[in-house]
C-alpha positions in Angstrom: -25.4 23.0 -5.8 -24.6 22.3 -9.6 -26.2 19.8 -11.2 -24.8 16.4 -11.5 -22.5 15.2 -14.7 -22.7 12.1 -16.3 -20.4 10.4 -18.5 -20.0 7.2 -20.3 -17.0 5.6 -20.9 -16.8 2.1 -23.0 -13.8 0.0 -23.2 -13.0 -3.0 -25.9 -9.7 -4.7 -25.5 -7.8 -7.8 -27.2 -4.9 -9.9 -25.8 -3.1 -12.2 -28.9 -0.4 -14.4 -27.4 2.0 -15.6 -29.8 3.8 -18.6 -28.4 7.4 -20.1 -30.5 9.3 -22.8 -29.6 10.7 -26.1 -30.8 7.5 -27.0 -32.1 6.7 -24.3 -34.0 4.3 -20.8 -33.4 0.9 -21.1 -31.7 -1.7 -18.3 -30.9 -4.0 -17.7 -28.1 -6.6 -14.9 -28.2 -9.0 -13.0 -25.8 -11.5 -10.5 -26.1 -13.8 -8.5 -23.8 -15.7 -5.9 -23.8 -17.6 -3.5 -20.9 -19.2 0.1 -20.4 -19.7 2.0 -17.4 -22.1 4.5 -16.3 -20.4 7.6 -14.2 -22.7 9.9 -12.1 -20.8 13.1 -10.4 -21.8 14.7 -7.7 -19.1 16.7 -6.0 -17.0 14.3 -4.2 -19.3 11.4 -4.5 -19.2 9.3 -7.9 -21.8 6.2 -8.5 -21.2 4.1 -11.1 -23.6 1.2 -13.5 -21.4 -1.0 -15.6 -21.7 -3.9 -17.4 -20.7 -5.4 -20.8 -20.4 -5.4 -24.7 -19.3 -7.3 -27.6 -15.7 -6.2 -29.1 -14.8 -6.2 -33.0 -12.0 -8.3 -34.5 -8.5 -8.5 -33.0 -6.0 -6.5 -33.9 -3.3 -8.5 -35.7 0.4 -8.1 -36.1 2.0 -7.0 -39.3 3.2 -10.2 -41.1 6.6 -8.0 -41.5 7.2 -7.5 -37.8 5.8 -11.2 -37.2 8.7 -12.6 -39.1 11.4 -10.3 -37.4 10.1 -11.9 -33.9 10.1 -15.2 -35.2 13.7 -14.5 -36.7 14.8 -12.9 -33.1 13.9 -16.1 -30.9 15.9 -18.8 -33.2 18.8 -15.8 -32.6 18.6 -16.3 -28.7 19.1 -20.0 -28.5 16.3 -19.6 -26.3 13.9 -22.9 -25.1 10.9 -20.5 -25.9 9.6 -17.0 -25.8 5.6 -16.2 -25.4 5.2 -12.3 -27.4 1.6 -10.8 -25.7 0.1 -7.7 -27.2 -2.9 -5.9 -25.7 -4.8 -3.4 -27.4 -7.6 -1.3 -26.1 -10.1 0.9 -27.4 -12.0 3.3 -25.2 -14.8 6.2 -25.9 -15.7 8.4 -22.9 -18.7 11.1 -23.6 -19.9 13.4 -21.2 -24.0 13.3 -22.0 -25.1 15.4 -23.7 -21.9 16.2 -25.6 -19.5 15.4 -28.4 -17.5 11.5 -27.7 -13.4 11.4 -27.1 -11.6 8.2 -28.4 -8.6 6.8 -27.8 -6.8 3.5 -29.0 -3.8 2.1 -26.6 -1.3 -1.4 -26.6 1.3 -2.7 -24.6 3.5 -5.4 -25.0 4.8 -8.0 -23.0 7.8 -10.7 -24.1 8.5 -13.5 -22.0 11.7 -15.2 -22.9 12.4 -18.8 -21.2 16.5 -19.7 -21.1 18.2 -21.8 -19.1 18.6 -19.9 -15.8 14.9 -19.4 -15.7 12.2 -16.9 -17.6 12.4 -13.0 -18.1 9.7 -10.3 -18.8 10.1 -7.2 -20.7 7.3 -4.6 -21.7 7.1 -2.0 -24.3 4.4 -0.2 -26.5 5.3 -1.9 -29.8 7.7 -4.9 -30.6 9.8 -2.8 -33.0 13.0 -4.3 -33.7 15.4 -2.0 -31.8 14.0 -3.3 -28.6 15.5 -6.7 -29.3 19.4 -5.1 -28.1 18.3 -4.5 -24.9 16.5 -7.7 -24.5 19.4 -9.9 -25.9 21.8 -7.3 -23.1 19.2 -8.3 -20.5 20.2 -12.3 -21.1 23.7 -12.1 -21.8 24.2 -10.5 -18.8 22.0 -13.0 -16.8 24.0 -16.1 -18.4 27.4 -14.4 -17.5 26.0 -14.3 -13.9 24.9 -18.1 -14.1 28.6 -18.5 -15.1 30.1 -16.8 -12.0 30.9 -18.5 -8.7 29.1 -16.9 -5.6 30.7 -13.9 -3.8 29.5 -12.3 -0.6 28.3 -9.2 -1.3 29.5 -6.0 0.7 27.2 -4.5 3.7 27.2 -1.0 2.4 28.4 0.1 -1.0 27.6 3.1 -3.3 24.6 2.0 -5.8 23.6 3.2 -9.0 20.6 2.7 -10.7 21.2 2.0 -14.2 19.2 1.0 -17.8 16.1 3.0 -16.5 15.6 1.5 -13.3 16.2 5.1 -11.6 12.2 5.3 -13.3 11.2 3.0 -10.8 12.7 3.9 -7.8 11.0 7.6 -8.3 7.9 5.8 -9.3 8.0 4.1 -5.8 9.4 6.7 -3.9 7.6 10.2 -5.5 5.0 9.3 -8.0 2.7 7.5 -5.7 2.8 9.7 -2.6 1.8 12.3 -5.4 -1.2 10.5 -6.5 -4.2 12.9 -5.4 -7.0 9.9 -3.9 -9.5 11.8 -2.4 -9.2 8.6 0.0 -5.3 9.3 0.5 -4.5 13.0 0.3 -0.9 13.4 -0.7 1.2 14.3 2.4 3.1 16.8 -0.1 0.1 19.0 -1.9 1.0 22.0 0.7 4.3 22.0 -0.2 3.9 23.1 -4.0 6.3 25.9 -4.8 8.6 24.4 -2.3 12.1 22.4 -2.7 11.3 18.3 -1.9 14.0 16.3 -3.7 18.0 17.0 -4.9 18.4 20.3 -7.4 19.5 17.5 -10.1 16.3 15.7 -10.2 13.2 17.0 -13.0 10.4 14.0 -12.8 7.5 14.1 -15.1 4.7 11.5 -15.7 4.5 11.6 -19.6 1.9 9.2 -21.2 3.2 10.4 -24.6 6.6 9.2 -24.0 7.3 7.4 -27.0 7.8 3.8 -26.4 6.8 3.1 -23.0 3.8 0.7 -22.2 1.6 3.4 -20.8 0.9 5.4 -24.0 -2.5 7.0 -24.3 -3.9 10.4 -25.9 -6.8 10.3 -23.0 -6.8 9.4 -19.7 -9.9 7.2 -18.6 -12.4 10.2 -17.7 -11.5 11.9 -21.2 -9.2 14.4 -20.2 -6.3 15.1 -22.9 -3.2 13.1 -21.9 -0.2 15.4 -21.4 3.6 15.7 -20.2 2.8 16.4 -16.4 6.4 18.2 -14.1 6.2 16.8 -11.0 9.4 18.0 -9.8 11.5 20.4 -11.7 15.0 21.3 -10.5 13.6 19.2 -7.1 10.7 22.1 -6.9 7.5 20.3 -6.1 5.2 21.7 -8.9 2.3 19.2 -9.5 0.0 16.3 -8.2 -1.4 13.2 -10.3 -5.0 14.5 -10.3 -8.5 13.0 -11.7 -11.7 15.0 -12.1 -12.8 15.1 -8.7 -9.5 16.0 -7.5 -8.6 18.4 -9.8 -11.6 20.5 -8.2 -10.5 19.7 -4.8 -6.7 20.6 -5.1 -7.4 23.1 -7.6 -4.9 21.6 -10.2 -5.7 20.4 -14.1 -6.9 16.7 -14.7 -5.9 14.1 -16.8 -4.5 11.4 -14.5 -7.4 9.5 -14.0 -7.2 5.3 -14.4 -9.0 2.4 -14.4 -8.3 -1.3 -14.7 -11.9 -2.6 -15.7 -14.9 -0.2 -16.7 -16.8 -1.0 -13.4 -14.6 0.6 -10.9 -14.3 4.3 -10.0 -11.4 6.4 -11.8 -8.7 7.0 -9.6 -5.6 9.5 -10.1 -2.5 6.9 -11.1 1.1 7.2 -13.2 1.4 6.3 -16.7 5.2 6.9 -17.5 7.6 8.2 -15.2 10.4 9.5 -16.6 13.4 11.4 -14.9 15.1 14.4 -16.9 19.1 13.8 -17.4 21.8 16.2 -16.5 23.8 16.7 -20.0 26.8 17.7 -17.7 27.5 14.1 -16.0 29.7 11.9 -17.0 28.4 9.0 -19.5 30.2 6.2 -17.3 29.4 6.0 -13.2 32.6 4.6 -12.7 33.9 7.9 -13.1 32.2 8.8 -9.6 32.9 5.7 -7.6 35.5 3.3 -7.9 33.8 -0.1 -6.5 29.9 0.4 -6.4 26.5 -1.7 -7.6 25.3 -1.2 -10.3 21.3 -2.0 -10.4 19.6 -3.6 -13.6 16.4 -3.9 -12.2 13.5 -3.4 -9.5 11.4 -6.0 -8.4 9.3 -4.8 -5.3 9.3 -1.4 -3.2 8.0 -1.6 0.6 7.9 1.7 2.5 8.4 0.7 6.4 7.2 3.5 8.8 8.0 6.2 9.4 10.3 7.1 6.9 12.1 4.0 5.5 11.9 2.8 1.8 13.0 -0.9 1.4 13.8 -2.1 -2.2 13.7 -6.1 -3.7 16.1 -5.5 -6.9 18.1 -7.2 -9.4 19.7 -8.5 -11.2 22.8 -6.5 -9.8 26.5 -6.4 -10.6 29.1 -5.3 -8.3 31.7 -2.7 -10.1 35.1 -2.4 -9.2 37.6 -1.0 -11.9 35.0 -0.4 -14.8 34.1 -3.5 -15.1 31.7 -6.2 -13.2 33.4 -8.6 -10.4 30.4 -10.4 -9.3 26.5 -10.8 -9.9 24.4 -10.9 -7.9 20.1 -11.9 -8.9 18.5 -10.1 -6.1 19.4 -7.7 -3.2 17.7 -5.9 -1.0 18.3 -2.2 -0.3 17.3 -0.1 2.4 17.3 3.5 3.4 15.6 6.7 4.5 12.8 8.1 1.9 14.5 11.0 2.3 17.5 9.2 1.1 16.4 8.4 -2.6 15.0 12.1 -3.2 17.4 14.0 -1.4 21.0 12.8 -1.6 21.3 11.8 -5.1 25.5 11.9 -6.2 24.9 12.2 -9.6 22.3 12.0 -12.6 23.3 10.3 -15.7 23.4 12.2 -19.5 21.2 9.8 -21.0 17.7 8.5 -20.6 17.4 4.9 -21.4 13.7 3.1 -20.9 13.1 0.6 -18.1 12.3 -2.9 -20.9 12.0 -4.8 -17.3 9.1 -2.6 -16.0 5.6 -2.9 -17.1 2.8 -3.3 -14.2 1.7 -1.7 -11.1 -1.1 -2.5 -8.6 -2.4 -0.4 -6.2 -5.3 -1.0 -4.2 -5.3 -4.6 -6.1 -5.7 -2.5 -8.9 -3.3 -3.5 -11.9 -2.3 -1.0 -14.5 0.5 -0.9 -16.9 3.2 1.3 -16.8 6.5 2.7 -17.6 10.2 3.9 -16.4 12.7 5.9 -18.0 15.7 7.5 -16.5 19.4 8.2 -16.7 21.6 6.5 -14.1 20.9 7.6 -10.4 23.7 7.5 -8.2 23.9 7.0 -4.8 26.3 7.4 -1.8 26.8 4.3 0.3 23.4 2.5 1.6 22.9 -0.9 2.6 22.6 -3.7 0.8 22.1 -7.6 1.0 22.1 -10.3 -1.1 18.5 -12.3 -1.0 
């Protein structure tokens, strides 16, 4: 039997939350630090942890301070709460040289009248201001709009990334290689498991996504990962300890606090576009929804995938008839992966999307997609 490894992996992170508002701008800070002690053995893993003392906080550019500030007195918002996290981690296999890594994610929580939305990127740059003001324009337009009953079955597509989400639900995580949950799909590698117009990839190097890393929490170089290429199944999400079980390359593995055990999870998913589709949907259906975000995924044995989403618009004519804030849709898992009508020509990234939890596990993440469309499902309005 081979010896056993061990490996260290330390972790400091800082949360700033900048708060504006009628009364002016005030700041919250946390910091916390902890190490963990990793002893392989095969399959078996036992792990020490405790903590340590971080460094300063990271601060935000004065420049890029003011062009937030500017941004909020643009919305006519009540408020907005702007949360960055950085992290700093160093994993060493002992003996041996260490690998470092240095992560953030952002999360902006604007307060308007019709309530309070979250959006989530790796860096408040100033482009990602469009699709937040977007994101509220359209919710004040619905506010405006006088209820309609929404249609039992319509066509749906999933639009401004949100098709990232629905794969997320429906093929990244029953690709995640748990040694605890083997993936139902690891024989069928090689083999055909979604549409021919759907490429998925989990890419942690996506650039702008809240799941940007250059390691994964083991140490492993972070890479572009094709899950599905031309809907051929070609990869898991593996860790160490699967990596030697499935016989596939590592790099996967996650963590939400130093003291638990690495476990294979998504960073990015992001689905490839088809430059031959047309740029607007209503090109393929005349009177469809058209999704702007994904709250919730529940799959309901054996084989059914039920979606909480919104906010949604119905389309008729090329332009929105109605709104609607949240709708449930229902079909076959089967359903999302196999009868897709049409991938967009553009990827856009999901700013709605930020956090996962598995196994009460959170993690960020990210979504990025071209419209998915779909032939008629069914749908309710919640």
């Amino acid at each position: 039997m081979a010896p056993p490894r061990v490996a260290r992996f330390v972790v400091e992170e800082w949360e700033s939350s900048w708060t504006f508002g009628p009364e002016g701008v005030s700041r919250a800070v946390r910091a916390e630090g902890g190490w963990a002690e990793r002893r392989y053995e095969g399959e078996r893993m036992a792990v020490a942890s405790g903590s340590v003392g971080t460094g300063p906080s990271p601060s935000l550019s004065p420049g890029l301070f003011g062009t937030w500030r500017r941004f909020v007195g643009g919305l006519g918002a009540p408020g907005m709460t702007l949360t960055g996290t950085h992290q700093r981690t160093r994993h060493t296999f002992l003996p041996g040289p260490s690998a470092l890594d240095a992560r953030q994610w952002w999360r902006l929580e604007v307060r308007t009248g019709t309530g309070t939305a979250a959006f989530y990127f790796a860096h408040p740059a100033a482009h990602c201001r469009e699709g937040v003001e977007r994101h509220l324009r359209e919710m004040e337009w619905m506010r405006t709009q006088p209820p309609r009953e929404l249609p039992a079955r319509l066509p749906v597509v999933f639009g401004r990334g949100t098709g990232g989400i629905l794969m997320h639900e429906a093929l990244g995580h029953p690709l995640e290689a748990d040694l605890g949950h083997i993936p139902v799909l690891w024989k069928r590698i090689g083999t055909p498991v979604a549409h021919p117009s759907l490429t998925v990839c989990d890419d942690p190097l996506f650039p702008g996504l809240p799941a940007c890393r250059r390691m994964d929490d083991e140490g492993q170089p972070a890479s572009r990962r094709v899950l599905v290429e031309a809907g051929i199944l070609k990869d898991l999400l593996c860790d160490l300890r699967g990596s030697e079980k499935f016989f596939l390359r590592p790099g996967c593995a996650r963590v939400s606090s130093p003291a638990e055990a690495p476990a294979p999870r998504m960073t990015n998913l992001v689905v490839g576009p088809d430059p031959g589709a047309p740029r607007d949907p209503s090109r393929l259906f005349t009177r469809f929804l058209w999704v702007t975000g994904v709250d919730s995924a529940r799959f309901l044995p054996p084989d059914r995938l039920e979606l909480e989403a919104g906010p949604a618009f119905v389309v008729a004519g090329g332009r929105a008839v109605s709104g609607h804030p949240r709708v449930l849709l229902q079909g076959r898992e089967g359903f999302f992966l196999g009868q897709v009508a049409a991938v967009g020509p553009r990827v856009e990234p999901c700013l709605t999307f930020g956090f996962c939890t598995k196994d009460g596990r959170p993690l960020p993440v990210g979504a990025a997609s071209p419209y998915l469309a779909y032939p008629e499902m069914e749908v309710a309005a919640l």
